[in-house]
C-alpha positions as CSV (number, residue, x, y, z in Angstrom):
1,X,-1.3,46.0,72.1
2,X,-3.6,45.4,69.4
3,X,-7.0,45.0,70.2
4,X,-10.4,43.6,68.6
5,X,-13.7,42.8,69.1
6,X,-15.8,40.7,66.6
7,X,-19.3,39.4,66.5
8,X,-18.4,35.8,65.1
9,X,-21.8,34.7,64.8
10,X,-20.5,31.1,65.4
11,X,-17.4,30.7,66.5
12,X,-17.4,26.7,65.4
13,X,-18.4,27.2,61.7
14,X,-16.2,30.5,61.7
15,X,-13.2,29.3,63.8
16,X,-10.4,28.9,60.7
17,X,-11.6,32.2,59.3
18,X,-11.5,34.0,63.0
19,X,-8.1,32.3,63.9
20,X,-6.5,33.4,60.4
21,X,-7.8,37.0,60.6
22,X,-5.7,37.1,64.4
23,X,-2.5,35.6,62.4
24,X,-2.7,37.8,59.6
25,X,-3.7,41.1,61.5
26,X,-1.3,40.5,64.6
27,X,-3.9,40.6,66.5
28,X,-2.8,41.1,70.7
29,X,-6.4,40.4,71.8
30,X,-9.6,39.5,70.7
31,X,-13.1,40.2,72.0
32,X,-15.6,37.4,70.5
33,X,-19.7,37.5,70.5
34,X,-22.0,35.3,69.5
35,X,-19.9,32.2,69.8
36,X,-23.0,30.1,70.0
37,X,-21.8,27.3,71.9
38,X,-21.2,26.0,75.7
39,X,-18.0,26.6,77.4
40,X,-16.6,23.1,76.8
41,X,-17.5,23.0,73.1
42,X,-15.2,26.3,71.9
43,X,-12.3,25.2,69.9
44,X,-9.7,26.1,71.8
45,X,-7.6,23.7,69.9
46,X,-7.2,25.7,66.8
47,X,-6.7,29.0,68.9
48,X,-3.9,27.4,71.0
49,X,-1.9,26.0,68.4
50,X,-1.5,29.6,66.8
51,X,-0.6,30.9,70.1
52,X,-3.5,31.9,72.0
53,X,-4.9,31.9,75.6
54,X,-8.7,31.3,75.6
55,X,-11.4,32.7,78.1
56,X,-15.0,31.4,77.3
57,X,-18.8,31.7,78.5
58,X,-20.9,29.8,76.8
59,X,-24.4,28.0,77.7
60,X,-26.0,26.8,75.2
61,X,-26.3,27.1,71.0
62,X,-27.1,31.5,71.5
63,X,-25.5,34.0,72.6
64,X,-21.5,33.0,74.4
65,X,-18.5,35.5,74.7
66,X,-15.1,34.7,74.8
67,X,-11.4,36.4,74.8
68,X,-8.3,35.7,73.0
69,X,-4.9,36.2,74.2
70,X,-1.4,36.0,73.6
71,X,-0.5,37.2,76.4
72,X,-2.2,35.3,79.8
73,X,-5.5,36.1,80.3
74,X,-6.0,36.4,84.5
75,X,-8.8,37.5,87.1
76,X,-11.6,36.6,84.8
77,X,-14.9,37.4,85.7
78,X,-18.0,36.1,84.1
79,X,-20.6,38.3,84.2
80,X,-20.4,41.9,85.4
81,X,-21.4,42.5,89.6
82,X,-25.0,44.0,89.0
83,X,-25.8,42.1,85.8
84,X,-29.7,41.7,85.1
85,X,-31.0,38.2,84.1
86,X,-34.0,37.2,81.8
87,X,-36.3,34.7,81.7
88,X,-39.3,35.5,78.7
89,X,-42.6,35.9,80.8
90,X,-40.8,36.0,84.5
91,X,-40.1,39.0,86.6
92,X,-37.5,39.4,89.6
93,X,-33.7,39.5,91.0
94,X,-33.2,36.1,90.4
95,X,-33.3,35.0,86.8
96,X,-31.3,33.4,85.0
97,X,-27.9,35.2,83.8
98,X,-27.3,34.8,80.2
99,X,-23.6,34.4,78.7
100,X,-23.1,38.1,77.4
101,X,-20.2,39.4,79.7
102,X,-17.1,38.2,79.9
103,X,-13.9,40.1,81.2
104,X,-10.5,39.8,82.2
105,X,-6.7,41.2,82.8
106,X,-4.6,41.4,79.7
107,X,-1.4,43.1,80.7
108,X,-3.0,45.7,83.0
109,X,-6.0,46.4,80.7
110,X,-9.1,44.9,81.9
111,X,-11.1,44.1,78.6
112,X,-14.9,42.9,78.5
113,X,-16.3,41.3,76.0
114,X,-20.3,42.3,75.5
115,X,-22.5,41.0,73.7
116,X,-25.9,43.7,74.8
117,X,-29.8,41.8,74.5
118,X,-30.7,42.9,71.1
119,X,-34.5,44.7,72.5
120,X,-36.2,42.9,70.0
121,X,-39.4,45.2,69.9
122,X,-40.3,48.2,71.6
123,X,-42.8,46.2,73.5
124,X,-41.0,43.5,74.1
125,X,-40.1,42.6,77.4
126,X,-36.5,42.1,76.2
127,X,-36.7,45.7,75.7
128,X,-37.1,46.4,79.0
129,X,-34.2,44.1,79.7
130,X,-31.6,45.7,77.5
131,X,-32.0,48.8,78.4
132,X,-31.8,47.6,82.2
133,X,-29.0,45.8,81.4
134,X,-26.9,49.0,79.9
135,X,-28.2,50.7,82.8
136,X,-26.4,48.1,85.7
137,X,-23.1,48.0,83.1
138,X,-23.0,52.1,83.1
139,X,-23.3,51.9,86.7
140,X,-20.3,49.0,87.3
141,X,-18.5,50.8,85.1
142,X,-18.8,54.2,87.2
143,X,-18.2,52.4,90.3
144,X,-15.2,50.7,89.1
145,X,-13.4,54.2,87.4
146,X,-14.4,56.1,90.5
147,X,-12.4,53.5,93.0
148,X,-9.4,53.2,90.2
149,X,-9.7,56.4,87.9
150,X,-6.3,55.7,86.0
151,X,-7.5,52.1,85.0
152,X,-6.8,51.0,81.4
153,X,-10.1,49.4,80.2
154,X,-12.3,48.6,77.7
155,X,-15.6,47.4,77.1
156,X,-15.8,45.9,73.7
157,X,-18.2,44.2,71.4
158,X,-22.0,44.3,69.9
159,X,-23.7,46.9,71.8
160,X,-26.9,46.4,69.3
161,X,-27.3,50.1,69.3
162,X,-26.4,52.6,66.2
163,X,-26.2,55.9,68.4
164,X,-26.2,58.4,65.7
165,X,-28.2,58.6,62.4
166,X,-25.2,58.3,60.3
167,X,-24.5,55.0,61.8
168,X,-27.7,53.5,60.2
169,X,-28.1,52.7,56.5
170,X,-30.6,50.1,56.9
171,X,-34.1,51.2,55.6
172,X,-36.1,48.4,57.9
173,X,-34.5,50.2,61.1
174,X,-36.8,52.6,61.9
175,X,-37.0,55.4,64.9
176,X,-40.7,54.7,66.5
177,X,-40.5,51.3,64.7
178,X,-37.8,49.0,65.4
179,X,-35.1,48.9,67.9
180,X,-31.7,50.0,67.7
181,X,-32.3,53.6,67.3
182,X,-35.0,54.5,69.8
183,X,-34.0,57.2,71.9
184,X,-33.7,55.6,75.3
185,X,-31.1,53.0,73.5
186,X,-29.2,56.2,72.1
187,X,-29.0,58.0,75.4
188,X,-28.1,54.6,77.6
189,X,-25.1,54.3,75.0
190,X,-24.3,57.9,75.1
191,X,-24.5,57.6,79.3
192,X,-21.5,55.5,79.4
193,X,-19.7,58.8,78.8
194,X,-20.2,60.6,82.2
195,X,-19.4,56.6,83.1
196,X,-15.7,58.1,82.0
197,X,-15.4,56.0,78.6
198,X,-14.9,57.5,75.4
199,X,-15.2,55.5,71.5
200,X,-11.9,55.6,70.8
201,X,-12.7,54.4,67.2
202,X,-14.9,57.5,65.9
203,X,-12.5,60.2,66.1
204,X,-10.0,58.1,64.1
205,X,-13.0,56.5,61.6
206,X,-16.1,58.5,61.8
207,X,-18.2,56.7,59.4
208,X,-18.7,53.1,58.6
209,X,-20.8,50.3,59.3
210,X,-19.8,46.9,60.9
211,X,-23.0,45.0,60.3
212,X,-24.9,44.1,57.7
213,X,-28.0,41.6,57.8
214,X,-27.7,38.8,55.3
215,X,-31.2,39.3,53.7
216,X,-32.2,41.6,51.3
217,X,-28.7,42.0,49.9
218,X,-28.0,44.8,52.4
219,X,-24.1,44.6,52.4
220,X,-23.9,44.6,48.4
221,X,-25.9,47.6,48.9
222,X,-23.9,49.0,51.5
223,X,-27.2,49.5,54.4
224,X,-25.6,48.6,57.1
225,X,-25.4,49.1,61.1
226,X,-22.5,50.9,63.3
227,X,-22.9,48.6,66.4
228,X,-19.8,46.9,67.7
229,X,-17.7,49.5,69.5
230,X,-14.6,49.7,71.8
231,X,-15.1,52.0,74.5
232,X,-12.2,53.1,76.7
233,X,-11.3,54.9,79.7
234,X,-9.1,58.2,80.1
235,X,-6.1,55.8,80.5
236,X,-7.0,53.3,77.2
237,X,-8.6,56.2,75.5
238,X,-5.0,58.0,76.0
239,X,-2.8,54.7,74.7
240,X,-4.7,54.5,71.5
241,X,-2.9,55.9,68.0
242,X,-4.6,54.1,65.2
243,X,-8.6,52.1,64.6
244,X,-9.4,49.6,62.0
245,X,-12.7,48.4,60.8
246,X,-12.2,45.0,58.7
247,X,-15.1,45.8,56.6
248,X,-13.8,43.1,53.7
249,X,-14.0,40.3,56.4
250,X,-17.9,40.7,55.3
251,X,-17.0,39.1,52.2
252,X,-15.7,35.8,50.9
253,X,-17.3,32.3,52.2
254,X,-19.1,32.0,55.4
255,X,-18.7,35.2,56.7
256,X,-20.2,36.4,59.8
257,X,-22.5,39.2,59.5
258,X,-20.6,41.9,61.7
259,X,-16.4,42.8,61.2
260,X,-14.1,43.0,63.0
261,X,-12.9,46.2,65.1
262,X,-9.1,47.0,65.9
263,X,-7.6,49.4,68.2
264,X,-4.1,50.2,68.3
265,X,-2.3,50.7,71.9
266,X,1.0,52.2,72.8
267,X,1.0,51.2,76.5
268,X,4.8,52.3,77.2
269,X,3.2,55.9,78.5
270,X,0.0,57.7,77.1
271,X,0.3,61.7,76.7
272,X,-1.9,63.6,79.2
273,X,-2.2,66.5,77.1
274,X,-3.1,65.1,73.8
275,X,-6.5,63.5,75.2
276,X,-9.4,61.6,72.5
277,X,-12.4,63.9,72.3
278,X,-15.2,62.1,74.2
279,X,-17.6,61.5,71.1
280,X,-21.2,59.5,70.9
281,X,-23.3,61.9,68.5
């Protein structure tokens, strides 16, 4: 299986681009963020016609996730059991879910597609939120690897958080100042490793960005963000023999501002004794 996740940042003003990069890079499965419409409006046309299964959440013109297949896509779940809602100056259980979890079956791996609150501020209330939300995904994810601890599965996609100082090259991101880097954000990320998940692209790539903000000609200059991540389990972790990081996907027309991320799976038998290091910095 080969497996990606991209922050499209559109998926209708990006869909040729997205659906060519899957063609070109025999791509299995693709994780998509951002797709920035409802449900109904993805074009599943142009991802069905080159062979693709579709999976979509969507609500409105932010946020959205969605999966590509070529392989059927079953037991999808929108939303993770446990998922925090927000609502900007409302408190309480009960608020409204955005479309930022999507996950599903793809020939015994069960993949999610994430797309994590950005924070916004340190004293923003969406802050508060996104660290709450990381919090309630650590602990499904727990739960889930405790009740099936040879489970295949991934969680994929913009996590909004660069957990180690090499993964930031962006001068405005700040520690004390900005999000992204504060320490509570670095050790929610770095909890999902007693969760029993491991970044099975740093031990094959250890340095490189996969975002860069279209202002201030930040990806000319190379100041960039590592924040889109796969994240596996013992038994993913285990399949996986090669990572990509599409960094030239950045350039050309219309690009979206993150690049895609590839793993590589061998799923005929993973080797017990040649296990990924568990690494978050």
């Amino acid at each position: 299986m080969r497996l990606a996740t991209w922050n499209v940042n559109s998926i209708r003003a990006r869909v040729t681009r997205t659906v060519e990069f899957c063609v070109r890079e025999h791509i299995d499965v693709l994780a998509m963020q951002e797709i920035k419409c409802k449900t109904e409006q993805f074009p599943y046309a142009a991802f069905e016609e080159a062979g693709y299964h579709v999976a979509a959440h969507g609500l409105n013109q932010w946020n959205g996730v969605a999966i590509a297949s070529r392989e059927p896509i079953e037991d999808v779940e929108i939303g993770f059991p446990g998922m925090p809602g927000f609502e900007k100056g409302k408190e309480g259980p009960d608020l409204p879910k955005e479309a930022r979890a999507i996950g599903a079956t793809i020939g015994g791996v069960k993949v999610w597609s994430l797309y994590v609150p950005n924070g916004r501020g340190l004293d923003d209330p969406h802050y508060v939120y996104k660290l709450d939300w990381l919090d309630k995904l650590r602990q499904y994810t727990a739960d889930t690897l405790a009740k099936n601890p040879d489970l295949p599965l991934a969680l994929t996609g913009d996590f909004n958080i660069a957990p180690t100082d090499d993964d930031n090259g962006d001068p405005t991101v700040v520690e004390g100042a900005t999000t992204h880097v504060s320490p509570p954000e670095r050790a929610a990320f770095a909890a999902f490793e007693t969760a029993g998940l491991t970044d099975v692209v740093r031990p094959l790539i250890p340095t490189g960005y996969t975002y860069w903000d279209y202002k201030q000609l930040r990806f000319p200059r190379n100041e960039g963000l590592r924040i889109d991540f796969i994240l596996g389990s013992r038994a993913f972790a285990d399949a996986v023999h090669g990572a990509e990081i599409h960094r030239n996907e950045r350039k050309g027309e219309v690009p979206s501002d993150h690049v895609p991320v590839v793993a590589d799976l061998d799923l005929s038998g993973a080797d017990d004794d040649d296990d990924l290091p568990m690494i978050f910095g």
